[in-house]
N, C-alpha and C positions, 0 to 999 in steps of 0.2 A: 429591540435594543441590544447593547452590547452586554459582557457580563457583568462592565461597571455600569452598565445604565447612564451612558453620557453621549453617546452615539448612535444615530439610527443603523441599521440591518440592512444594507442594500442587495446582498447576494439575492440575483434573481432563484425562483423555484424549477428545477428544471424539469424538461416533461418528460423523462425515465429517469428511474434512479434506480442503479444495479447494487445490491447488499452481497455481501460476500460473507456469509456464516461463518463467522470464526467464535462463535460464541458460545453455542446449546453446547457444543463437545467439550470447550473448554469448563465449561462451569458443571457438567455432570461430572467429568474428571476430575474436578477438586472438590465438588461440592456433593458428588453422589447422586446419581440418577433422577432417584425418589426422592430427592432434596427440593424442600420450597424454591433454591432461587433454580436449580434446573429447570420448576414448572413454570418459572417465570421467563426465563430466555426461552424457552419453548412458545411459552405464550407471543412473546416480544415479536418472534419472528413469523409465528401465525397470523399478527395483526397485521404486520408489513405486506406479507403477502397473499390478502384480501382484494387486494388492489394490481392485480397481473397487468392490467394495461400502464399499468404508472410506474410498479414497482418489480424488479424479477429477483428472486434469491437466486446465490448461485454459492455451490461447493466447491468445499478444496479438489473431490476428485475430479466432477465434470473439467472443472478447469487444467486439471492436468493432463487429464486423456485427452482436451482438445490441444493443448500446447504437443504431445509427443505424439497425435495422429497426422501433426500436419509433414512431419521429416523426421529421420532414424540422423543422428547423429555420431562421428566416432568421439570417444572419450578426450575432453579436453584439454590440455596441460594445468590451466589453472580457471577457476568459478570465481569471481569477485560478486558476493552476497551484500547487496544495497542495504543498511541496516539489518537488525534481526529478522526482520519481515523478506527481505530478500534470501538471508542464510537458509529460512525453515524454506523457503521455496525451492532455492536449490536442494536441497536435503532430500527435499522430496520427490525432485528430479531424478534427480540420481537415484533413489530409491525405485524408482519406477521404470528409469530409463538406465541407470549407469554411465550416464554422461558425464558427472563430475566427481571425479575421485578427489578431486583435492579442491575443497572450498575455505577462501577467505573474507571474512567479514569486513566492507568498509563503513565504518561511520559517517552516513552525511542525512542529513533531513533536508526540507523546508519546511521554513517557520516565518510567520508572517512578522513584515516591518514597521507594521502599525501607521502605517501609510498608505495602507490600499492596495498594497504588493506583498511581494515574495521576495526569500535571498534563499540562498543555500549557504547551508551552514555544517562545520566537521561537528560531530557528536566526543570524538575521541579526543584525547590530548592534543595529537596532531595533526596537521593540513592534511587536507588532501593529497599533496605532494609526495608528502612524510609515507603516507598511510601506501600509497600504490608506489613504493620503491622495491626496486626489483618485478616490477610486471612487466616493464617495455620488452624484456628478453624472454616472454613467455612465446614458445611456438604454438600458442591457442589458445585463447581466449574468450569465457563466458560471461557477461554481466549481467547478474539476475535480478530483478525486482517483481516485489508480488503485485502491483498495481504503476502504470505510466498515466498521469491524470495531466499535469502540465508539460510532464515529461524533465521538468526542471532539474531535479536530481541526476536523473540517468544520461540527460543532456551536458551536462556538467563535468560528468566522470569520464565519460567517452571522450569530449571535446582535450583532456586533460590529460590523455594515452597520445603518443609520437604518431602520427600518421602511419607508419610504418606497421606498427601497433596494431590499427583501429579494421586497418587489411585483414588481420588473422582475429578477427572478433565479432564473436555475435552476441544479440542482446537475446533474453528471452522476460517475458511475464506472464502472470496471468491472463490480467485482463489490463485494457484502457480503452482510451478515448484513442480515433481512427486516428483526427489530424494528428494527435500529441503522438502516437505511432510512426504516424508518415514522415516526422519530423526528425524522429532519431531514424529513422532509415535513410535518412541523407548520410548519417556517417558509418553505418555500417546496416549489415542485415537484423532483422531483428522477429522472433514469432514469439507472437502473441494469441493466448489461447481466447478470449472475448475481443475481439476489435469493435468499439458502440461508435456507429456515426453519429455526425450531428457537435455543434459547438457544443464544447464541456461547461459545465452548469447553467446555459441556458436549455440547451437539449437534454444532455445526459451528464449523468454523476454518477460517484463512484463512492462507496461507506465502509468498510468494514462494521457490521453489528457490533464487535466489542468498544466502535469509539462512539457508539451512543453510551454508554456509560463507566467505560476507562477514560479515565484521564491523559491520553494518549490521541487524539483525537487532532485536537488546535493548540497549536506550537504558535508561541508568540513573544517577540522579543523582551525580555526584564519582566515577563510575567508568567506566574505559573501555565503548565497547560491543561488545556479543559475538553471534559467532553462535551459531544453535542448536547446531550440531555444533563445537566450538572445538580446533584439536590443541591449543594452551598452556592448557588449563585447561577441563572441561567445561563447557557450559551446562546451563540448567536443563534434568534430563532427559536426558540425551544423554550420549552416548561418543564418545574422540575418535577420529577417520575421516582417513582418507587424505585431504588435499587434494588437490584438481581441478589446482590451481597456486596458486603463490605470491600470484601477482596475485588472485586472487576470494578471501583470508583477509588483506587488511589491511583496513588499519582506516578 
């Protein structure tokens, strides 16, 4: 059921599900190592990956080293970071590689229409439009995102740069799904450090560990968002779990 309990659950379960640890680190950094809820996101991520053939963890650094062993790049004009999830990616790019001296944050999600789909949506004050004024006259161009799942966001931004534009532009991510890859490589180049074949969420998915219990998770139109595992109310699929702590279940 849904988290109002008025709708059945029909997301198939898919057979790999790839978790990207953004979690044990954050919550021993705010919560202290030796801290109950670090031995809990420790735990969290130990039980997940009990299960190697279903499930695989993956880190922020594997995934970086694979993004900057596939090509040496020269330093970009300008880095457009897909929500904060894209800016800390680039940050970390550059951190590692020096490709983007100069990053800016666009505000856009997807957030589900309560119709069995998807829309993209600005986060910021303003359109999309508003938001990438003054890119078209960058001589190079990076769009980062930490995850390409439908690719809907990334697809979105790019389609929304002048042709001319999209010539002097590459995308980069972590990880995704191959087709949702192959798809934004129709408008430009794009490397990605995890490419998972196979149709997305019947074959393979993609989590973040912190949206099993941030509220960051499921974006959904005129309702608050929820994580996978929610104690005030399930999500889709899910039962509610012991929080980590207070601080990784707001909203």
């Amino acid at each position: 059921m849904t988290a109002g309990g008025d709708t059945a659950y029909a997301q198939p379960t898919p057979r790999l599900l790839y978790v990207h640890d953004d979690l044990t680190d954050e919550v021993a950094r705010h919560e202290g190592v030796g801290s109950p809820a670090a031995g809990l996101a420790r735990d969290l991520l130990a039980l997940l990956a009990r299960d190697p053939e279903r499930v695989r963890i993956l880190t922020l650094g594997e995934q970086l080293e694979r993004v900057v062993a596939q090509a040496d790049h020269a330093p970009f004009a300008l880095a457009i970071g897909i929500g904060a999830a894209g800016q800390r990616v680039a940050e970390a790019l550059h951190a590692r590689a020096s490709w983007f001296p100069r990053i800016r944050r666009v505000g856009l999600t997807r957030e589900e229409d309560g119709l069995g789909g998807y829309r993209v949506i600005s986060t910021e004050a303003g359109d999309l439009a508003a938001q990438l004024d003054g890119v078209a006259d960058c001589a190079s161009l990076a769009v980062v995102d930490d995850t390409v799942f439908s690719g809907l966001t990334m697809l979105a931004l790019i389609e929304a740069l002048p042709e001319a534009t999209r010539r002097r532009t590459h995308a980069f991510c972590l990880r995704g799904v191959a087709e949702s890859i192959a798809e934004v490589a129709k408008l430009c180049p794009i490397t990605a450090g995890v490419a998972a074949p196979g149709r997305r969420l019947d074959h393979v998915s993609f989590i973040n560990a912190s949206g099993l219990v941030r509220r960051v998770a499921i974006r959904r139109a005129g309702k608050p968002p929820l994580a996978f595992f929610d104690p005030n109310g399930s999500a889709p699929g899910s039962r509610p779990p012991t929080p980590t702590s207070s601080r990784f279940v707001e909203g």
